[in-house]
MMTF fields as JSON, N, C-alpha, C and O atoms, coordinates in Angstrom:
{
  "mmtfVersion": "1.0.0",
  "mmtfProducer": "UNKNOWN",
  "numBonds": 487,
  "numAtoms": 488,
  "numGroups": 122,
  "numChains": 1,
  "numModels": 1,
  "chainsPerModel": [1],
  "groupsPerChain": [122],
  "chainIdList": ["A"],
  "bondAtomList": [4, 2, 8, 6, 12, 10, 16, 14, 20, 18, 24, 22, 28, 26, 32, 30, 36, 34, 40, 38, 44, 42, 48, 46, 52, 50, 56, 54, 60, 58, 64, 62, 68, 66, 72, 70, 76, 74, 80, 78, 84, 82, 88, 86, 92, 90, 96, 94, 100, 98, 104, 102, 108, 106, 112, 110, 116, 114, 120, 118, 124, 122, 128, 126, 132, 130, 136, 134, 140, 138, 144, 142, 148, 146, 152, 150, 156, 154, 160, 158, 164, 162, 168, 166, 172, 170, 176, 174, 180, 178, 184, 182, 188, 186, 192, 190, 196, 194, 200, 198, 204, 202, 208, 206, 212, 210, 216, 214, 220, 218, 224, 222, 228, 226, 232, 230, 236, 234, 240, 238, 244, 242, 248, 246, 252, 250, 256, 254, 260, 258, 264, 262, 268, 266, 272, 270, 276, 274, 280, 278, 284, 282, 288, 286, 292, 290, 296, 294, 300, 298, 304, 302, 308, 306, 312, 310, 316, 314, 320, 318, 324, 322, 328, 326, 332, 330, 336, 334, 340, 338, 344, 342, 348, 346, 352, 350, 356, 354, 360, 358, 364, 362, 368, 366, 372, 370, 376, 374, 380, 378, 384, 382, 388, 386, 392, 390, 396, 394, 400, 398, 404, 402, 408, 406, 412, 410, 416, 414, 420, 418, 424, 422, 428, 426, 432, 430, 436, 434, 440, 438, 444, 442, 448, 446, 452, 450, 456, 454, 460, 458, 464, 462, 468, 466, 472, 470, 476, 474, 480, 478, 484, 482],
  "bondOrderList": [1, 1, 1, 1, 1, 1, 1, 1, 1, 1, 1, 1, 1, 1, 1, 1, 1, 1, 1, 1, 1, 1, 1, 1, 1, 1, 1, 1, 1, 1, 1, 1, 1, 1, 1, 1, 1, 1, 1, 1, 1, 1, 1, 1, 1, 1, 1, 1, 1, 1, 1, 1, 1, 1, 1, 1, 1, 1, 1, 1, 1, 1, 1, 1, 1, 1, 1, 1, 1, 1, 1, 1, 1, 1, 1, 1, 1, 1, 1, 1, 1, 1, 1, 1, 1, 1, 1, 1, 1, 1, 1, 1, 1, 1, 1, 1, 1, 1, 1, 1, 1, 1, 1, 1, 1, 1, 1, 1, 1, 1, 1, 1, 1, 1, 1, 1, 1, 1, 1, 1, 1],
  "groupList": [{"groupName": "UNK", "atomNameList": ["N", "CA", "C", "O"], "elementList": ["N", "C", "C", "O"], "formalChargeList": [0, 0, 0, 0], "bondAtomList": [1, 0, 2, 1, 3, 2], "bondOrderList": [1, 1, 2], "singleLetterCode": "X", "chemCompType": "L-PEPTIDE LINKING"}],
  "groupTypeList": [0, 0, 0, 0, 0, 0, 0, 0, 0, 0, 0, 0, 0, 0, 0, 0, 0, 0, 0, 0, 0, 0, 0, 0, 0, 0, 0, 0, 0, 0, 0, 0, 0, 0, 0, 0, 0, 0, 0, 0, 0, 0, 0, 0, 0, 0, 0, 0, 0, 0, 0, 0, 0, 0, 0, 0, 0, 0, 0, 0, 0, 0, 0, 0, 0, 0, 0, 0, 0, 0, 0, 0, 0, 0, 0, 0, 0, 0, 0, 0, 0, 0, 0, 0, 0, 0, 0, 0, 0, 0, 0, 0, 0, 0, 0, 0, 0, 0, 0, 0, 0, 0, 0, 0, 0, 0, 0, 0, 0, 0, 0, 0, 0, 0, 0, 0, 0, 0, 0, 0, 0, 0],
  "groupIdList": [1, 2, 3, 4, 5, 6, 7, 8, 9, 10, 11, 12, 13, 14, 15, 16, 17, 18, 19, 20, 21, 22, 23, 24, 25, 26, 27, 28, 29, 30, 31, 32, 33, 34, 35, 36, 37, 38, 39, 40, 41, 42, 43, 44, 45, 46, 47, 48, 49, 50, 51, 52, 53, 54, 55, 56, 57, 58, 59, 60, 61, 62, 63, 64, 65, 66, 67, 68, 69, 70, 71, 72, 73, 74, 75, 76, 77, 78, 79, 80, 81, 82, 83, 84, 85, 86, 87, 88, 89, 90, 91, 92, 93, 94, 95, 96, 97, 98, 99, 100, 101, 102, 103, 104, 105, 106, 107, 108, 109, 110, 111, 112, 113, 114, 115, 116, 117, 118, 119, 120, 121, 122],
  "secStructList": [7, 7, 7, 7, 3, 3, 3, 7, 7, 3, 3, 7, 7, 6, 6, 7, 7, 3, 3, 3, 3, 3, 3, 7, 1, 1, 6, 6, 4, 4, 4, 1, 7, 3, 3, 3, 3, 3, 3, 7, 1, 1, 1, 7, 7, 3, 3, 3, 3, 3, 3, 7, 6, 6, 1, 7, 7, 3, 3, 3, 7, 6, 6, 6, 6, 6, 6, 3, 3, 3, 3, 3, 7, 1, 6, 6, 1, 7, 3, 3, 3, 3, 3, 7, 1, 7, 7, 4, 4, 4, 7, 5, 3, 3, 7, 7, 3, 3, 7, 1, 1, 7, 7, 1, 1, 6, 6, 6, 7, 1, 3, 3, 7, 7, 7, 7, 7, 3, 3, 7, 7, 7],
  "xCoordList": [0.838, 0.0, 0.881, 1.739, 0.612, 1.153, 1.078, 0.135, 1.746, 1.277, 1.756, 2.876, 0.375, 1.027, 0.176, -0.83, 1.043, 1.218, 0.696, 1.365, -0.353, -0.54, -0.258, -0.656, 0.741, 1.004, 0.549, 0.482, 0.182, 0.265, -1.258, -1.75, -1.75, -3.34, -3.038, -1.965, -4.439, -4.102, -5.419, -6.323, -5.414, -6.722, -5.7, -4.526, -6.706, -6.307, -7.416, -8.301, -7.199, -7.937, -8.458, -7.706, -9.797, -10.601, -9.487, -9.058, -9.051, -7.92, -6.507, -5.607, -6.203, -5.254, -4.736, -5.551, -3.288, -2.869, -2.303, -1.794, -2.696, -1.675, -1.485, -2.251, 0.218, 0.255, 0.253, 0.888, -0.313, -0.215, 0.588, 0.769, 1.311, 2.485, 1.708, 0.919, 2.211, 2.169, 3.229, 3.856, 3.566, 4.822, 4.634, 3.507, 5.27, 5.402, 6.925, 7.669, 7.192, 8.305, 8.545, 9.72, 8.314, 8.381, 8.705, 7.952, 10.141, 10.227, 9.392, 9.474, 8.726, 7.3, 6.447, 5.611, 6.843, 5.516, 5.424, 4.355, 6.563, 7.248, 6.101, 5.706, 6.007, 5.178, 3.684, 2.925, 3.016, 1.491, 0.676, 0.723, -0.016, -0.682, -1.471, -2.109, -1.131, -1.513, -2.642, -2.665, -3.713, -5.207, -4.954, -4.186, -5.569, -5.814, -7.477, -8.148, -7.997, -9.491, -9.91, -9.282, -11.08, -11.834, -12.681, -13.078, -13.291, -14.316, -14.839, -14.095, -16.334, -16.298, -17.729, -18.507, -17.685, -18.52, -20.148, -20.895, -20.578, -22.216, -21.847, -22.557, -20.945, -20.726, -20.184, -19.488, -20.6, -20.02, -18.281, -17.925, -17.611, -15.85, -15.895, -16.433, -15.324, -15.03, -13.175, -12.306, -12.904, -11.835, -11.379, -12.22, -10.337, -10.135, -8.978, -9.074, -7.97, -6.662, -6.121, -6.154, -5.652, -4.921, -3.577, -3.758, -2.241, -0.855, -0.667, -0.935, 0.162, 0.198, 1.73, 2.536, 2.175, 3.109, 4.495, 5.257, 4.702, 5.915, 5.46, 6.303, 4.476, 4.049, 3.897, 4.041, 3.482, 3.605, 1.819, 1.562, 0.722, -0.741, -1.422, -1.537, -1.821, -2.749, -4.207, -4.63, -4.92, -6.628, -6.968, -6.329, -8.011, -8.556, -9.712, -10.245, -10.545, -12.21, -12.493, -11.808, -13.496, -13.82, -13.725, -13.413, -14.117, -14.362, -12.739, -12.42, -12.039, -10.609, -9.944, -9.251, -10.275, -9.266, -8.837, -9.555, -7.491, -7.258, -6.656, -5.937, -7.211, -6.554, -5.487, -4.651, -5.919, -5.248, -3.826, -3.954, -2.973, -1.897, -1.139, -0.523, -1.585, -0.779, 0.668, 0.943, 1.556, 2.652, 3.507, 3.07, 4.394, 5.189, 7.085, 7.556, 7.762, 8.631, 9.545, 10.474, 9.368, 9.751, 10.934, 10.954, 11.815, 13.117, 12.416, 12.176, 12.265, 11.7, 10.487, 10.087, 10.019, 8.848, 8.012, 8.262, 6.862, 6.847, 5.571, 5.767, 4.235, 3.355, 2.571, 2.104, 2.564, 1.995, 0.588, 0.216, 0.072, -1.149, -0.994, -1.145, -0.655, -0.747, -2.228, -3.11, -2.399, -3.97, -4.097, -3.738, -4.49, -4.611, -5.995, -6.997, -5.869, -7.424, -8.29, -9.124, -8.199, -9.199, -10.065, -9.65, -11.698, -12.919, -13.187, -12.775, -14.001, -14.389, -15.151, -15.11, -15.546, -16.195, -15.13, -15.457, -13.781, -12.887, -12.333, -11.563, -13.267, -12.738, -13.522, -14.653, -12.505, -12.733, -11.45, -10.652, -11.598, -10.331, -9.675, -10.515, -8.56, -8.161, -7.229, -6.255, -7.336, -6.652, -5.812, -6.174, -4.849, -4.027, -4.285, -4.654, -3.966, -4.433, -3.521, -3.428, -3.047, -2.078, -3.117, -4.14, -2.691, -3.534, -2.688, -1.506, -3.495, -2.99, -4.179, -4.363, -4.72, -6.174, -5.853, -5.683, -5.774, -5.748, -7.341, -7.972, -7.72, -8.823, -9.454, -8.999, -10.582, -10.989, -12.03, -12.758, -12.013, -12.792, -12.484, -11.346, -12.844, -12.032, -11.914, -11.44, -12.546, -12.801, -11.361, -11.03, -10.414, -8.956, -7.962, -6.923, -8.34, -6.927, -7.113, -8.136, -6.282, -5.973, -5.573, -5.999, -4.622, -3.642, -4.328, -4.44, -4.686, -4.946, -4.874, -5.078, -4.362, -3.813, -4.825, -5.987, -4.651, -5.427, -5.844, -6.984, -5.386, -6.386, -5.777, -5.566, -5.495, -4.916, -5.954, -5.946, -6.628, -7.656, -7.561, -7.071, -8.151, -8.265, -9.245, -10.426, -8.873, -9.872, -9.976, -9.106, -10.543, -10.31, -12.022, -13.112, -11.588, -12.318, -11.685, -10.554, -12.257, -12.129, -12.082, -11.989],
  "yCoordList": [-1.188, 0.0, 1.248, 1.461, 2.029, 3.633, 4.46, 5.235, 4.66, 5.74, 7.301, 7.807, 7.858, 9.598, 10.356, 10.031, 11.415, 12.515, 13.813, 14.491, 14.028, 15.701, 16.778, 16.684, 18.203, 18.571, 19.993, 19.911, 21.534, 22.683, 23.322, 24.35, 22.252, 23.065, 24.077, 24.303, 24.72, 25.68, 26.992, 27.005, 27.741, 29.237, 30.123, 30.379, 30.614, 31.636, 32.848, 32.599, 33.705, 34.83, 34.647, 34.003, 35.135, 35.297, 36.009, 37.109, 35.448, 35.934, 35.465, 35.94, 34.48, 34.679, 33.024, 32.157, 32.756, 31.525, 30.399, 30.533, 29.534, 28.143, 27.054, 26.647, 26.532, 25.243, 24.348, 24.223, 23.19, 21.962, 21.145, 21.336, 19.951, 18.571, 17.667, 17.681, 16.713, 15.283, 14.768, 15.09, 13.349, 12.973, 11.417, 10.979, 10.951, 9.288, 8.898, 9.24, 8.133, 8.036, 6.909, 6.928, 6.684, 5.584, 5.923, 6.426, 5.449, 6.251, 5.803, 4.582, 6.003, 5.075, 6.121, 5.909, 7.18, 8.28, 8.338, 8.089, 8.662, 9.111, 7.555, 7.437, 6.818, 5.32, 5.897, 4.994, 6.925, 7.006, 8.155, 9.277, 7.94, 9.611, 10.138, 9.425, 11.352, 12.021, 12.648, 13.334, 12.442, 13.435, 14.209, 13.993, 15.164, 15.921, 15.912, 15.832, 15.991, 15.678, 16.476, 16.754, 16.872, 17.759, 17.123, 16.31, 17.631, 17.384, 18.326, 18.567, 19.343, 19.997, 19.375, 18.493, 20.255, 19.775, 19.461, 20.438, 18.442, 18.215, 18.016, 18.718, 17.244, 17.872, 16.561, 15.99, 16.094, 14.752, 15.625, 16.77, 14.309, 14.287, 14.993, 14.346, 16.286, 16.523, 16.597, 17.09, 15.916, 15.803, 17.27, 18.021, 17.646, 18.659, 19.368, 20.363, 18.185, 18.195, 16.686, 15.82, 16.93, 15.069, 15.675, 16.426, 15.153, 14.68, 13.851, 12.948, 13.748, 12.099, 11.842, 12.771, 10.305, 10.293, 11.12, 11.64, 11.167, 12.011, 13.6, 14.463, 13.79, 15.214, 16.097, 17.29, 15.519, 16.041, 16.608, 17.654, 15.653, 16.312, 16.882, 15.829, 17.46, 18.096, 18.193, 18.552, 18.012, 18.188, 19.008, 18.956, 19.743, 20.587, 20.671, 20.568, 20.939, 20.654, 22.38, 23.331, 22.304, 23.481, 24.875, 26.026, 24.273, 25.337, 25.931, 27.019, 24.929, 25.859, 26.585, 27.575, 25.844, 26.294, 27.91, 28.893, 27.831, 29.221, 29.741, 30.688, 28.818, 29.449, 28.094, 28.018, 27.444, 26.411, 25.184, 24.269, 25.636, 24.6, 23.456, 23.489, 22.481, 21.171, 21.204, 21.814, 20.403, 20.472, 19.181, 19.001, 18.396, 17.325, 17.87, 18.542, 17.345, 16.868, 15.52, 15.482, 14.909, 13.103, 13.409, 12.46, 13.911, 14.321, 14.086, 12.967, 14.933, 15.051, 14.17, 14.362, 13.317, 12.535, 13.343, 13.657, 14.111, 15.379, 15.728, 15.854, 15.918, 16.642, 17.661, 17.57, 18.439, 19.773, 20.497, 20.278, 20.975, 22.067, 23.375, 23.663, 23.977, 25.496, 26.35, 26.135, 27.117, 27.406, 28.651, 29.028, 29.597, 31.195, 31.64, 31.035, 32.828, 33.661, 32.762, 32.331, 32.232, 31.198, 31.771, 32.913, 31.669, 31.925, 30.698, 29.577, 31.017, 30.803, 28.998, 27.839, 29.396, 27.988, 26.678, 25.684, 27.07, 26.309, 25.467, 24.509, 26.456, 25.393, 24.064, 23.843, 23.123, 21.62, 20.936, 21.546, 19.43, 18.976, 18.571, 18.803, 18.11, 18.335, 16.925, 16.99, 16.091, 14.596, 14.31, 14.071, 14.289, 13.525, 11.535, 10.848, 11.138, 10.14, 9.434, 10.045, 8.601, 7.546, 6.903, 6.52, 6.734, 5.838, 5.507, 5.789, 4.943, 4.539, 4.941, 4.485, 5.834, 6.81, 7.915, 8.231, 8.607, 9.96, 10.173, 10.093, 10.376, 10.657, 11.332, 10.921, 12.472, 13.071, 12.856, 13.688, 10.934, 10.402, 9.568, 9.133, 9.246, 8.701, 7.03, 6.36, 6.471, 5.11, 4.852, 3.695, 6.126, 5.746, 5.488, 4.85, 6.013, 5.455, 4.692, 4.713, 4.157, 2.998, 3.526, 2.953, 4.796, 4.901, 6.451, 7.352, 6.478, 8.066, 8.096, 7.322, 9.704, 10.052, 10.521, 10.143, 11.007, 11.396, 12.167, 12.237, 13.53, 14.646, 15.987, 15.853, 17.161, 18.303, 19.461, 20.214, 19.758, 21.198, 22.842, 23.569, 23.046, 24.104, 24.976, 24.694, 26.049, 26.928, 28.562, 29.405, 28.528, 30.139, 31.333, 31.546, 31.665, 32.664, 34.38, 34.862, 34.61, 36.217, 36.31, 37.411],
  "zCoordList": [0.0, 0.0, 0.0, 0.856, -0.992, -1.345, -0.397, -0.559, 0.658, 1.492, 1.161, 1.095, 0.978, 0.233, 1.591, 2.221, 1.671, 2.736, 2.051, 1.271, 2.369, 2.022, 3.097, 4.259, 2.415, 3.671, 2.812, 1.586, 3.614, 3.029, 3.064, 2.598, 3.817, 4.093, 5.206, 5.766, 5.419, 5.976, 6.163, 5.327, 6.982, 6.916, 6.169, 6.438, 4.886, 4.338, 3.634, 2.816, 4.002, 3.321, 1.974, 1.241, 1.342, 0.246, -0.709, -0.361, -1.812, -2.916, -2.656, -3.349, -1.62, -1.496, -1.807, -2.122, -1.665, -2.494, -1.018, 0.094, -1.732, -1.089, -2.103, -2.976, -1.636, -1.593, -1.282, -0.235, -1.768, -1.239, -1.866, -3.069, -1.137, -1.707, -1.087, -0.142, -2.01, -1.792, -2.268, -3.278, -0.957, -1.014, -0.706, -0.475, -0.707, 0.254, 0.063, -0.856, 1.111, 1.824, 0.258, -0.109, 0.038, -1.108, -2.738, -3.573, -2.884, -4.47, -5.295, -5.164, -5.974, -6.384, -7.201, -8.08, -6.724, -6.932, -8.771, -9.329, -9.489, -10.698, -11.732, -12.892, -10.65, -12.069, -11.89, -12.243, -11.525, -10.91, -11.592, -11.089, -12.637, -12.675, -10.821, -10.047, -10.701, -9.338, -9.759, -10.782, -8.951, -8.524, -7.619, -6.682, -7.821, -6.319, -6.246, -7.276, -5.086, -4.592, -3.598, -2.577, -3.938, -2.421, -2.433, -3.268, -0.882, -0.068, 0.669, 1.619, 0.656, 1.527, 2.243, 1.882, 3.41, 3.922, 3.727, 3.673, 3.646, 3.523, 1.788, 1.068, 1.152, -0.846, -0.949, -0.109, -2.154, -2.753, -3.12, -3.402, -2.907, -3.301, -4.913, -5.812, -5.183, -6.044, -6.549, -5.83, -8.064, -8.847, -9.18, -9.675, -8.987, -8.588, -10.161, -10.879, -10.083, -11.484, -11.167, -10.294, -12.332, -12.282, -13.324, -14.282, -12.876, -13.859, -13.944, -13.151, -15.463, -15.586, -15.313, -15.369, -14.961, -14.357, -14.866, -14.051, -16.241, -16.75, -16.456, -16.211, -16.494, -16.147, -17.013, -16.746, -18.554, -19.58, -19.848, -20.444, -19.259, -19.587, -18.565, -17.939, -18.061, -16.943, -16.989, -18.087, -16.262, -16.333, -15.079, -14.028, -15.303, -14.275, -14.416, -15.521, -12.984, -13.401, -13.444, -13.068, -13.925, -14.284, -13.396, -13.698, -12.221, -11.07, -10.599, -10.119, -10.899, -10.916, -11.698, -11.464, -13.022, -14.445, -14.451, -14.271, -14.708, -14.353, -12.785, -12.465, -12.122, -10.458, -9.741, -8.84, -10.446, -9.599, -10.557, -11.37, -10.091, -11.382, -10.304, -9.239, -11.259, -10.662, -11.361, -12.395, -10.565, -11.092, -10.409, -9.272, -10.681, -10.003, -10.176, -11.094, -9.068, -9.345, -9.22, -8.413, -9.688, -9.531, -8.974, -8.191, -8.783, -8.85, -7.102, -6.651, -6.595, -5.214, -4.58, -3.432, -5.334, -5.341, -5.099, -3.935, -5.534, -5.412, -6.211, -7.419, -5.758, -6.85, -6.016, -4.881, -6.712, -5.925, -6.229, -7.382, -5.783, -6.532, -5.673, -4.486, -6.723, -6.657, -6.506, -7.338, -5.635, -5.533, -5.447, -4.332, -6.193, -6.409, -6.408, -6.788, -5.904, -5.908, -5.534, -6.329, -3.912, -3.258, -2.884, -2.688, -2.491, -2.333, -1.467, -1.765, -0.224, 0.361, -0.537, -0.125, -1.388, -1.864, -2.424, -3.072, -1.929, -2.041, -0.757, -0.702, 0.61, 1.472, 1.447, 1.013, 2.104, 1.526, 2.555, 3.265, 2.329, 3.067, 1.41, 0.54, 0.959, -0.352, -0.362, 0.388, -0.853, -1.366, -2.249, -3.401, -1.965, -3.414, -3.4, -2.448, -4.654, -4.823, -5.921, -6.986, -5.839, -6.983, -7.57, -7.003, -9.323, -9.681, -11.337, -11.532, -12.26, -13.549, -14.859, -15.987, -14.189, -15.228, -14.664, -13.487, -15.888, -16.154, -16.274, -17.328, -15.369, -14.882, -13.858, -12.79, -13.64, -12.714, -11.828, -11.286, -11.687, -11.196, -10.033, -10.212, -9.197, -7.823, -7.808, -6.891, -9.238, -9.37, -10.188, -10.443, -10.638, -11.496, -10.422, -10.594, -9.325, -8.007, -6.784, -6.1, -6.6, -5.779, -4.405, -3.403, -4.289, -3.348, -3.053, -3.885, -1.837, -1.178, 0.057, 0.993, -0.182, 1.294, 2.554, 2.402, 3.327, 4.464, 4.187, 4.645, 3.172, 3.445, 4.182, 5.387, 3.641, 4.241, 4.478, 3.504, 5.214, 4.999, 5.156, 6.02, 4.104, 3.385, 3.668, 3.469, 4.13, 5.042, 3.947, 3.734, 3.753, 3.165, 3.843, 3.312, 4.789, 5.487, 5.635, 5.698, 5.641, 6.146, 7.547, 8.09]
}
């Protein structure tokens, strides 16, 4: 079992940015397209962006496109999401997830982490 670590949640102000990583102690990460996933409260799990393992295609669901960039570095085992101009309707607890579908669906991965949360209040 894949164990991935999300770290970089956090309370942050309406417009303002965070990142989040995902990591696992396990060199492993570089064979996996990466999801990232929310959850907010009382809301079905929404697919958030997915990379594929070389890090060459990216997907984003709609409600981010534009604010939010995924990015990896295998080098560091290493995939990140960048999160800009956050709104309150972004807090959520936020998932990364290993899998072998490039997909923004939670039925393409196998391997997910605990979960980092994401607060964006005034």
């Amino acid at each position: 079992q894949l164990q991935l670590v999300e770290s970089g949640g956090g309370l942050v102000q309406p417009g303002g940015s965070l990142r989040l990583s995902c990591t696992t102690s396990e060199n492993t990460l570089e064979y996996y397209t990466i999801g990232w996933f929310r959850q907010a409260p009382g809301k079905e799990r929404e697919g958030v962006s997915c990379i594929t393992s070389a890090g060459t295609d990216t997907k984003y669901a709609d409600s981010v496109k534009g604010r939010f960039t995924i990015s990896r570095d295998n080098a560091k085992n290493t995939v990140y999401l960048q999160m800009k101009k956050l709104n309150p309707e972004d807090t959520a607890v936020y998932y990364c997830a290993a899998g072998h579908r490039f997909v923004l669906t939670g039925d393409g991965y196998v391997h997910w982490g605990q979960g980092a949360l994401v607060t964006v209040s005034s």
